[in-house]
C-alpha positions as CSV (number, residue, x, y, z in Angstrom):
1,X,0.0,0.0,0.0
2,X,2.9,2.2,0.6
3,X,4.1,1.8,-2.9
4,X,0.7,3.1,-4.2
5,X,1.0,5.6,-1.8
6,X,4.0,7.1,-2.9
7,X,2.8,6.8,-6.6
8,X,-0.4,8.7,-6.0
9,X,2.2,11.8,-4.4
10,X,4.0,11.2,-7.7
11,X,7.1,11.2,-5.4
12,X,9.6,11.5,-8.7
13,X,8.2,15.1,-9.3
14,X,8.6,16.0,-5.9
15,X,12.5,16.3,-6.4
16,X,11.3,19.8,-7.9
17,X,10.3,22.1,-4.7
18,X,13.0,19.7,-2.8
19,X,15.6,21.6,-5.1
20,X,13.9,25.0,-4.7
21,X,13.9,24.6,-0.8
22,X,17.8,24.0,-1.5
23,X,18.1,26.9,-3.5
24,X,16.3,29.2,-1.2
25,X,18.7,27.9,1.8
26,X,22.0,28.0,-0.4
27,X,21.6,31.9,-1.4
28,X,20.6,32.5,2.2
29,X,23.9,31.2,3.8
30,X,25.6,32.3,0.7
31,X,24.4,36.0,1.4
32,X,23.9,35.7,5.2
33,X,26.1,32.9,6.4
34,X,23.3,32.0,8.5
35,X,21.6,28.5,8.6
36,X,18.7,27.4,11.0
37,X,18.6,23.4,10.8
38,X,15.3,23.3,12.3
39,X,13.1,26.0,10.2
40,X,15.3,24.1,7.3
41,X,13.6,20.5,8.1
42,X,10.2,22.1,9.0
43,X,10.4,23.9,5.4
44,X,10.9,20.5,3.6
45,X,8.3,19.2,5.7
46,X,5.5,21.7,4.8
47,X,6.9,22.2,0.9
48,X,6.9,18.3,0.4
49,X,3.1,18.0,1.7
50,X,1.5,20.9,-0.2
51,X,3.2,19.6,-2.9
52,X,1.6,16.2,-2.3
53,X,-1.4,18.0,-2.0
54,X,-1.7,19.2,-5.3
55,X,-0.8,16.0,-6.6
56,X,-3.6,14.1,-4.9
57,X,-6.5,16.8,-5.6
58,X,-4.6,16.6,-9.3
59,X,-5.6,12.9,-9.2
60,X,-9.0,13.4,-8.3
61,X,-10.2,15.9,-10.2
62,X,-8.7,14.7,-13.4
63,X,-10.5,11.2,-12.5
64,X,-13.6,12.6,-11.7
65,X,-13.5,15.0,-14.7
66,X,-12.9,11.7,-16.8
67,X,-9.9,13.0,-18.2
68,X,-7.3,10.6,-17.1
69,X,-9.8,7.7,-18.2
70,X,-9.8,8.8,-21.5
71,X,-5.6,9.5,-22.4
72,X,-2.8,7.0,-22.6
73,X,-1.2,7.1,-19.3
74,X,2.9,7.5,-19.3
75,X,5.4,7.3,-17.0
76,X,5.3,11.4,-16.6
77,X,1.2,12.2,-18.0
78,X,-1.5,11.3,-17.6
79,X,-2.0,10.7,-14.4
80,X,-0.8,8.3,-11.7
81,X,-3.7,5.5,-12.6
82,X,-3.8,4.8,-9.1
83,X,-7.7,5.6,-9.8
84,X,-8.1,4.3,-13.1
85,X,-6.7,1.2,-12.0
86,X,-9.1,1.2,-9.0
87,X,-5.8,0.7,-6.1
88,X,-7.3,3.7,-4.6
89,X,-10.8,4.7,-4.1
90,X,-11.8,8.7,-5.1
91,X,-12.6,9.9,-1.5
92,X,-9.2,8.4,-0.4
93,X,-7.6,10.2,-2.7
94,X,-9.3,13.7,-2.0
95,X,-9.3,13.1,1.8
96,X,-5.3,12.6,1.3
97,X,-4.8,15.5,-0.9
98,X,-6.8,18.1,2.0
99,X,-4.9,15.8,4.9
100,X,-1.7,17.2,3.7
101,X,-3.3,20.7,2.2
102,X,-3.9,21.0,6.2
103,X,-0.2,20.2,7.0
104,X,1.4,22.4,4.7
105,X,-0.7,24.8,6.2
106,X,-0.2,24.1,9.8
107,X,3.9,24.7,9.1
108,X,3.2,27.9,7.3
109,X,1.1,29.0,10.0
110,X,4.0,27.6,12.3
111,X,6.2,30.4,10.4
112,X,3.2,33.1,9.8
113,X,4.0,33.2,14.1
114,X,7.3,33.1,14.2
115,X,8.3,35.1,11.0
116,X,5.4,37.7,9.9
117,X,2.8,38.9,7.2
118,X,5.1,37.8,4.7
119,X,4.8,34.0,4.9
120,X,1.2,34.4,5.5
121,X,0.6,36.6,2.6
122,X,2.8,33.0,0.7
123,X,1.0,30.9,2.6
124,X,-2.4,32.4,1.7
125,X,-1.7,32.2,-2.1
126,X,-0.5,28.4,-1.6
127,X,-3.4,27.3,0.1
128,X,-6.2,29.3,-2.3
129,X,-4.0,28.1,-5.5
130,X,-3.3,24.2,-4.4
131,X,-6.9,23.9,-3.9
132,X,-8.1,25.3,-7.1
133,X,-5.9,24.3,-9.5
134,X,-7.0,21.4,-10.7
135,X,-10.1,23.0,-11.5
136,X,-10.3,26.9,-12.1
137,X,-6.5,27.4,-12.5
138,X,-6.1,25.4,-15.4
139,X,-9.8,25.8,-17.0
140,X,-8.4,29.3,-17.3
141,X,-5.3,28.6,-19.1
142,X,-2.9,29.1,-15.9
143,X,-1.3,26.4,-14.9
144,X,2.4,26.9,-16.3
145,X,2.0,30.0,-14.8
146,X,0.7,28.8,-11.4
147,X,3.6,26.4,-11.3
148,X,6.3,29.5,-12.0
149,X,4.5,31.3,-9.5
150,X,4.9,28.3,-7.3
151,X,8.3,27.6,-7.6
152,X,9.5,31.0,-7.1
153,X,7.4,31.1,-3.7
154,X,8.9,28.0,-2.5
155,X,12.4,29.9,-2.9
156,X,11.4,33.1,-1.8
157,X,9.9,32.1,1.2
158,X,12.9,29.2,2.6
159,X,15.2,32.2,1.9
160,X,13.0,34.6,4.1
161,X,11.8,31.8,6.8
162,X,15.8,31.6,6.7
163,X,17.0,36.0,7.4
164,X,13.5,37.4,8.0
165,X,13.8,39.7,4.9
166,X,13.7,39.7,1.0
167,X,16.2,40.7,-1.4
168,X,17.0,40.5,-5.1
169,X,18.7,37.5,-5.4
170,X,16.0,34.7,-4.3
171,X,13.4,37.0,-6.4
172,X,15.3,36.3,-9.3
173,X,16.5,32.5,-7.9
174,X,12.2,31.6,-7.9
175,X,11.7,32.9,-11.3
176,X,14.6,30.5,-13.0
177,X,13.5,28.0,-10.3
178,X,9.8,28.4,-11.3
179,X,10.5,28.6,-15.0
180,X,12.0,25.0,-14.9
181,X,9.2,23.4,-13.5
182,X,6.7,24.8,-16.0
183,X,9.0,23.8,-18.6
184,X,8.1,20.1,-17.6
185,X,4.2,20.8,-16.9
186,X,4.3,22.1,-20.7
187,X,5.6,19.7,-22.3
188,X,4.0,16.8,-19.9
189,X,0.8,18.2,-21.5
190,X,1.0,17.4,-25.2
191,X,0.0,13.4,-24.5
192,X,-2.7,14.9,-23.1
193,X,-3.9,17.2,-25.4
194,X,-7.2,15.8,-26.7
195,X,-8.1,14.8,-23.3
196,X,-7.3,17.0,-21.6
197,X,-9.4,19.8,-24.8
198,X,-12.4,17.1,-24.3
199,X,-13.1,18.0,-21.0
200,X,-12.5,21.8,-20.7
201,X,-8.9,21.5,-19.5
202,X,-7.2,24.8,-21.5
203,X,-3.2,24.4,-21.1
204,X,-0.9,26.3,-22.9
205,X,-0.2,23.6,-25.2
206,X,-3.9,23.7,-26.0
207,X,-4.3,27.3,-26.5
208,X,-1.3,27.6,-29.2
209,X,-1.5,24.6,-31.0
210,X,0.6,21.4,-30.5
211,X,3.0,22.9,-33.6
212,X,3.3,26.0,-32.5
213,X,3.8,24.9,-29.0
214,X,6.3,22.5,-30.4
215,X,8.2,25.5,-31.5
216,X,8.2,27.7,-28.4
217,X,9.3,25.8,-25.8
218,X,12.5,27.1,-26.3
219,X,11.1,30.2,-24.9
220,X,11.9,28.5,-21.3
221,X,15.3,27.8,-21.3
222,X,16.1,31.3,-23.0
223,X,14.4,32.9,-20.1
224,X,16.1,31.0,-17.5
225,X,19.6,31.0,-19.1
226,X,18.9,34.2,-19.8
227,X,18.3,35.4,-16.6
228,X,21.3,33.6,-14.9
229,X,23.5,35.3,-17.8
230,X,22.7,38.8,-17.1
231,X,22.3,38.4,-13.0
232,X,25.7,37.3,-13.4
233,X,27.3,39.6,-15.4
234,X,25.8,42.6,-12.8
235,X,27.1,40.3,-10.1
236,X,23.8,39.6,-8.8
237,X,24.5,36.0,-8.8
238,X,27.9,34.6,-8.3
239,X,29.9,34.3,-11.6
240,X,30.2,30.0,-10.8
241,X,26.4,30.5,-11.6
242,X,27.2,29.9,-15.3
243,X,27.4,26.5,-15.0
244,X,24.1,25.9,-15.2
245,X,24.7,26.6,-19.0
246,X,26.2,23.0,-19.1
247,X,22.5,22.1,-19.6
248,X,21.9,24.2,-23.1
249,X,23.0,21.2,-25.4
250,X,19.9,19.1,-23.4
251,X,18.1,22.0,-24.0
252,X,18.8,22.0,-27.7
253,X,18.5,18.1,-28.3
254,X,15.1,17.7,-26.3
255,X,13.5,20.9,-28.1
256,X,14.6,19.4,-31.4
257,X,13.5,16.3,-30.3
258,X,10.2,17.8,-29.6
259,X,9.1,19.9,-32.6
260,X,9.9,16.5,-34.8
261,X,8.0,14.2,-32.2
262,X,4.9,16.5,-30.7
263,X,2.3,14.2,-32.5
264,X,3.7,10.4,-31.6
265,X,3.1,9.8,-28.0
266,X,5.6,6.8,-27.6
267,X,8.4,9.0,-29.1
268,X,7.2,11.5,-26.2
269,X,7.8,9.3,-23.3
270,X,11.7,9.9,-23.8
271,X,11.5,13.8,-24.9
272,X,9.5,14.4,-21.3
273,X,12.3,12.1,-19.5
274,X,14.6,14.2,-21.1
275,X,13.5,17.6,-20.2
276,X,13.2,16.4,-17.0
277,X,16.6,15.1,-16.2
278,X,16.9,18.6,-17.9
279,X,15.2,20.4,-15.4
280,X,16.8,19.1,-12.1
281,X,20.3,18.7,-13.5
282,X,20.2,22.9,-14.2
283,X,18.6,23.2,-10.5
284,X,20.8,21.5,-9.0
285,X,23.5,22.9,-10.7
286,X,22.1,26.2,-9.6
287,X,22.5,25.1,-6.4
288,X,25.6,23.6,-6.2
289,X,26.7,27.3,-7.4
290,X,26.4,28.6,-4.6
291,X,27.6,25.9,-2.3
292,X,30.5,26.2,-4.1
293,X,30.9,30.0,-3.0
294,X,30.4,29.0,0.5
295,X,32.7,26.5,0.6
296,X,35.5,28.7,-1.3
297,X,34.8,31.6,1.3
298,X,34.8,29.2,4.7
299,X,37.7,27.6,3.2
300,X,39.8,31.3,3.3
């Protein structure tokens, strides 16, 4: 039961907001040299269950809605098929997804105590936008957006659970951090496409057109590389933070990859492994930049 479990929380995916959480605690010890072990493990904690938590309502709402009974599952779309399947029942599923909705937001409040407005403000937008999304988020044609938005929160708010203020840098860090995320929801979505059309589901994919979409996904690694580029050259990020750029020949293989392949959904299944080995290689990276500069000053 544990194994379905941990499939229903699609636990691979998860890997995401860990690496933001990482990225919010590097720049904050990078440009505070301060590090709180226990707000750091509460952090993962509450991240790693609202994260669940839109998984699990994900799951539901796509069964319910009929749309992940009527696509071709893969390893990274359509669904978990815990419910298809029938391992789960519906209301386990849903009563799951709110169980950890609530403990998310009982750490958030933990911090809304300790730290401020701020975090409840984050919190606030978390809770509203976990519990929608499945439904009015992405009907509306949001949901890259919502998981940008996302990402860069998770960031943004370890860093200021972290020093109790906001600055530039994990602004900036939660946009790249965001950006790579959505760049796996988009192209996740093109197996799902007719599905997920069918039954009033309106990605981005949808909206422009699997060959146009095809085409501009390389709008998301020119915004992220392009934003580590620049915040590097005005020293806003550390100059190491160029490694990241390792990633652009994945970058440029998957996306070719993609525009020949968007219509054949078992030459897919590689192209969305792809981008997102693509993904967490370039966070982590990111990450590892700025470990790097700690460990080079400490080392002094």
């Amino acid at each position: 039961m544990l194994k379905v479990w941990l499939r229903a929380v699609r636990i691979r995916f998860l890997l995401a907001s860990i690496i933001s959480v990482c990225l919010g605690l590097a720049i904050n010890s990078w440009q505070n040299k301060t590090f709180d072990i226990g707000f750091a493990a509460l952090t993962f904690v509450g991240v790693a269950a609202l994260h669940a938590s839109v998984d699990l309502l994900n799951d539901y709402w796509d069964y319910k809605r009929q749309i992940d009974t009527d696509t071709k599952r893969t390893k990274f779309s359509g669904g978990t098929g815990v419910l298809p399947e029938g391992l789960l029942q519906p209301k386990q599923v849903y009563r799951a997804g709110v169980l950890m909705l609530i403990l998310g937001s009982a750490v958030g409040a933990f911090f809304v105590f300790e730290r401020g407005i701020t975090i409840a403000v984050i919190l606030g937008f978390a809770i509203v936008s976990i519990y929608f999304y499945s439904t009015r988020i992405v009907d509306s044609g949001l949901g890259e957006m919502f998981v940008a938005i996302k990402g860069a929160m998770i960031v943004l708010g370890t860093y200021f659970v972290q020093s109790s203020h906001i600055t530039l840098e994990p602004i900036i860090a939660g946009v790249i951090s965001g950006v790579l995320s959505s760049t796996v929801l988009f192209v996740n979505s093109f197996p799902d496409f007719d599905a997920d059309k069918k039954h009033g589901r309106k990605t981005l994919v949808i909206m422009l057109g699997k060959q146009k979409a095809a085409a501009m996904v390389w709008m998301f690694p020119i915004i992220i590389y392009g934003v580590i580029a620049i915040s590097a050259i005005l020293r806003i990020f550390p100059t190491i933070s160029l490694i990241t750029l390792a990633t652009i020949p994945m970058a440029i293989k998957y996306g070719k990859l993609l525009k020949k392949n968007y219509q054949n959904v078992d030459e897919l299944v590689p192209i969305m492994q792809g981008f997102v080995t693509y993904s967490r290689i370039t966070g982590v990276l990111f990450v590892i930049s700025f470990l790097i500069c700690i460990f080079l000053r400490t080392s002094q």
